[in-house]
N, C-alpha and C positions, 0 to 999 in steps of 0.2 A: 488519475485513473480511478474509474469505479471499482468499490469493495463491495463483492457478493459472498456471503456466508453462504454454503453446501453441509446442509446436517445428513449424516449420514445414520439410519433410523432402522437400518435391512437385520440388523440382527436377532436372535434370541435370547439370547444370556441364558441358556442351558442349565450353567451353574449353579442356581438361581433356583433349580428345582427345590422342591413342589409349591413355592411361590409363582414363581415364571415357567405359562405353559404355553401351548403353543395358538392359543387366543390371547396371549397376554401375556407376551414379553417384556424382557427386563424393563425397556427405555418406557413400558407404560406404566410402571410401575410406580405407586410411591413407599419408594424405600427407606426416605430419610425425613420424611414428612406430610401435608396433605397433597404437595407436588408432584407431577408427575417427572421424571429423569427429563422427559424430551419436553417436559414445559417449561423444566428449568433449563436446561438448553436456550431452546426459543428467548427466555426472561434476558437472558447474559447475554444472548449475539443483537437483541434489541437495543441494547445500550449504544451501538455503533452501526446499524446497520438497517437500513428501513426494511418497509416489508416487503415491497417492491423487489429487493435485492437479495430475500432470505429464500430459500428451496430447500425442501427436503425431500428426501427419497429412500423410497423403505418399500415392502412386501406390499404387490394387491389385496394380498390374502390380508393383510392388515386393516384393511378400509374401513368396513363397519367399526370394527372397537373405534380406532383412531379418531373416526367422525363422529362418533357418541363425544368424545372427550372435548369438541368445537374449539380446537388450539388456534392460536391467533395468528395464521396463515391463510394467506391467497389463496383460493381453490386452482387458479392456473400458476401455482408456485409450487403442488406436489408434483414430483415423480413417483410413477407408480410401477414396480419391478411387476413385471409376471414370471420369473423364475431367478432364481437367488442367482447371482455370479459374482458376488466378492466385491470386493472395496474398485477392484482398477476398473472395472465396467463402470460400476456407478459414478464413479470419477470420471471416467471418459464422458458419459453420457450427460454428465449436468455441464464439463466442461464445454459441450458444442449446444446446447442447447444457450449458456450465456453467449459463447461468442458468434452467436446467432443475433445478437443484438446489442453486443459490448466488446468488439475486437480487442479492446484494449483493457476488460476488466483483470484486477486478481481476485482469488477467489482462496477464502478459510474453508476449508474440509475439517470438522471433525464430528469426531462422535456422539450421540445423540444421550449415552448415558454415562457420564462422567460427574463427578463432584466439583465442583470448581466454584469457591464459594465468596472468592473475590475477585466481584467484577470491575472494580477497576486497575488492580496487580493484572489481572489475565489480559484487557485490553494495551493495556503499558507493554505489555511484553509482547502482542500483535502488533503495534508499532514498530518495535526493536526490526522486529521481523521482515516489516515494510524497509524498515530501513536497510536491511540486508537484499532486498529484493533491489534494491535502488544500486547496490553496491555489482548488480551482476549476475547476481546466483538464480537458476533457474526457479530453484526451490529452497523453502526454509522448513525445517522442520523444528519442534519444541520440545526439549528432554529435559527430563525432571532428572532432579539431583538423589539418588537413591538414598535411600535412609536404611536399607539393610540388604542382604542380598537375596533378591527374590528372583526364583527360577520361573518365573509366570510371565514373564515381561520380557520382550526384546530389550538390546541394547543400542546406543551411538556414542560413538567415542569421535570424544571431538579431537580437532588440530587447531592451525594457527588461528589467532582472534582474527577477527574482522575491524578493522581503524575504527577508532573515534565511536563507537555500537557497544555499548556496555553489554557482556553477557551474548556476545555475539561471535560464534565462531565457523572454521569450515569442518563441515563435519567428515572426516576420513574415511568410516569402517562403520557397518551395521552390523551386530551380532546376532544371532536368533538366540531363543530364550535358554541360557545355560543350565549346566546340576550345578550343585547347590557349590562345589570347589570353584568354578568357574564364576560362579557369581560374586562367591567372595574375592577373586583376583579383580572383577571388574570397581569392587565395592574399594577395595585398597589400591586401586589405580588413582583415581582421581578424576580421572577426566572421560568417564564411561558417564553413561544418562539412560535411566530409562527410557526406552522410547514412545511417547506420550500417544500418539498414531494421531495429532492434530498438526494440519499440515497450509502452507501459505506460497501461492506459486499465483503464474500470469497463467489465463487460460490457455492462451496459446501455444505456449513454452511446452505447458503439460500435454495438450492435446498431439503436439511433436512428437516428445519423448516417449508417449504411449506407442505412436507408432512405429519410433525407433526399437524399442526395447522391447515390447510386446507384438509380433508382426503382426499373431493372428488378431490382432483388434483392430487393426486396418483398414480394414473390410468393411465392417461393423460399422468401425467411425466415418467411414469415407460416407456408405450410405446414408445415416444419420443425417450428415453436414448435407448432403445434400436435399434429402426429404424436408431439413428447416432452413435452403434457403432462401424461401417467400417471407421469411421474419423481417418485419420493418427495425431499420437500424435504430437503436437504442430501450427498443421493446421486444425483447426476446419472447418466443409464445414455446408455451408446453409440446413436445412431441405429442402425437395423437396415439392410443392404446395400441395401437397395430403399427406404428411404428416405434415403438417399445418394444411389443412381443418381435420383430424380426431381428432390432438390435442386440437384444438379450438373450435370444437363444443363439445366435451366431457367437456371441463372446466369448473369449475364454472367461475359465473362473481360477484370479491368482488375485492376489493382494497389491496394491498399490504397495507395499515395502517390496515384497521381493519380483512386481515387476520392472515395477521404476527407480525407486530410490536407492535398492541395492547397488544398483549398474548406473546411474545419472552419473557425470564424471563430477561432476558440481555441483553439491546439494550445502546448504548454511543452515548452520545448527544456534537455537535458540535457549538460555538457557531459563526456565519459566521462573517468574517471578511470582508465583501462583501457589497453595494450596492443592492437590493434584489428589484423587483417587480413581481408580477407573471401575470401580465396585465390579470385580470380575468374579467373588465369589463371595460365598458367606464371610469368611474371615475380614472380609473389607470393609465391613457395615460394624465391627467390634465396637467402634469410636464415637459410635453414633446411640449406643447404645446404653442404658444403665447397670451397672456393674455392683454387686454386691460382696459382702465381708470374703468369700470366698471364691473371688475373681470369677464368676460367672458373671455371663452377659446375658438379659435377658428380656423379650417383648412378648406381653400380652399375658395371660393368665400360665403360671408355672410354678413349681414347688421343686425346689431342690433338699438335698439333705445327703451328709459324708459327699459333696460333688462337689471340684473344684477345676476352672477353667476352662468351664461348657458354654457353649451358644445357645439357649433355649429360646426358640419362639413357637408361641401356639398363636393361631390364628381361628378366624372363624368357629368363634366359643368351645367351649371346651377345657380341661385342662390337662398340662404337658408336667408330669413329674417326673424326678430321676434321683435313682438312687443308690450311694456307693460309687458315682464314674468318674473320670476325668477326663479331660481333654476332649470331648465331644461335639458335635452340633446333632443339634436336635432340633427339628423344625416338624410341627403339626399344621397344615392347611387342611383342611377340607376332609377331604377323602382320599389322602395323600399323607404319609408322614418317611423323613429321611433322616437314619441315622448312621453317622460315617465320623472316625478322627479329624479332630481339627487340619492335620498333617497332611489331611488324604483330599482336605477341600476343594480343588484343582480338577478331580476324579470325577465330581458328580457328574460332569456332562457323559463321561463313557458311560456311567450307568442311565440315563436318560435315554443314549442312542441306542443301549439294549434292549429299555423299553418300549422306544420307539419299532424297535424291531420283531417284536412279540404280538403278535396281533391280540393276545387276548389281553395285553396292560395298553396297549397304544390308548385307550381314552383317559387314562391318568397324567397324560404328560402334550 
């Protein structure tokens, strides 16, 4: 069986404010280096996977930045969303688009901005995975082993191992993201996993369960499948923009977790063998950062004093001081500066959506 990698690129990272706006979202961003999130992506699925077989799919509205950045993809290997509808569209949609030309491929879905800094642990552990696909299960999903109790993250709580598959289990129960008591019962369980949302299934199986579990996508996919059945077998071709815009306004918008893999009766749980961040806020990038006598962490031009255990980045010249605080982020871009509790980091996206909502701040964000 053919393996096609599916980067999934449609988001914002909100979070992320006043670095990540809405010409330039998280996965273009380089966060942790001169890289871009979605070129290190691309870097690690190239290890295993030609280009031939690599797709990504993210915002139209994305196209000029994206094509400024000339990432190392086939121009008929994007998908191009004309309106946002969540992970289970985009998934349905790249799944009939391969088995337009690969009845038999599986396909890795994941996210486009992720840390994941050992590419050959993460491929080791996409094996495992294959190997769990071999054993049966329609789908495999990869859950990181929590390191403390974070209320930001779903959960998978596994069950019985899977034979002779090291790290290979069936996965029982998905939890949505706990408070902070619930987290710690999942942390003193044992056998909870973050749920990493990088996922490994047959196309076919998924393009099923989609229309098992989710009706209203049915529809949608049925059209699809039929609009690309002139694809010669073995060479699947790009939907055409209009039929994109018909599939995508008709889909629902829900998540690939809670349309499918909540309710799949048979989903296999992976346990990564990887490095794992999914940089969902400021707090995530602490690690990456230079830390000083007084546990501040901080990028680019800043002055601290009496301040202990702040995030400080200024960007685009300038300089960011503070004084007397703790526990803070503090981030200067541009024409943009956000300051909120380390505790509260999770939050920044509500106040983005209020700025978005404000017609006189909407061009800050």
């Amino acid at each position: 069986m053919s393996l096609h990698a599916v980067i999934l690129a449609g988001g914002r990272g909100e979070r992320f404010w006043p670095l990540s706006r809405n010409h330039a979202p998280k996965q273009l961003l380089r966060l942790l280096g001169e890289e871009t999130l979605l070129g290190g992506t691309l870097r690690r699925v190239s290890a295993q996977v030609p280009p031939e077989r690599t797709w990504v799919i993210t915002s139209s509205d994305l196209r000029p930045a994206i094509e400024a950045l000339r990432l190392p993809v086939r121009p008929d290997r994007w998908l191009w969303e004309p309106v946002a509808r969540n992970t289970a569209a985009a998934i349905g949609a790249a799944s009939e688009v391969i088995l337009a030309g690969s009845p038999e491929a599986e396909i890795l879905a994941l996210p486009s901005d992720h840390w994941i800094p050992d590419v050959a642990s993460f491929w080791d552990t996409v094996e495992t995975g294959q190997g769990v696909l071999r054993e049966g299960y329609p789908i495999v999903t990869f859950g990181i082993r929590p390191a403390y109790p974070e209320t930001g993250y779903g959960y998978v709580e596994r069950g019985e191992p899977v034979p002779h598959l090291r790290g290979a289990f069936a996965a029982v129960r998905f939890h949505e993201k706990p408070d902070r008591e619930r987290a710690n019962l999942y942390l003193d369980r044992g056998t909870c996993y973050w749920n990493s949302g990088i996922f490994l299934f047959r196309a076919a199986e998924m393009a099923t369960l989609l229309r098992r579990h989710v009706p209203e996508c049915a529809g949608p996919l049925d059209d699809l499948r039929a609009a690309l059945a002139s694809s010669a077998a073995g060479e699947p071709r790009p939907p055409s923009a209009e039929e994109l815009r018909r599939y995508f306004e008709r889909a629902p918008s829900i998540s690939i977790d809670h349309g499918v893999m909540e309710r799949a009766g048979r989903v296999g749980l992976v346990e990564a063998r990887f490095p794992w961040n999914d940089l969902g806020n400021w707090t995530s990038v602490v690690d990456q950062l230079p830390v000083d006598r007084d546990g501040n962490r901080t990028r680019g031009e800043t002055l601290s004093l009496d301040s202990k255990g702040c995030i400080l980045i200024s960007a685009e010249g300038g300089l960011l001081a503070v004084l007397g605080v703790e526990d803070l982020i503090v981030v200067r871009i541009g024409d943009a500066t956000l300051v909120c509790p380390r505790e509260r980091a999770q939050e920044v996206r509500r106040l983005v959506q209020e700025g978005k909502a404000d017609e006189r701040l909407r061009r800050y964000f």
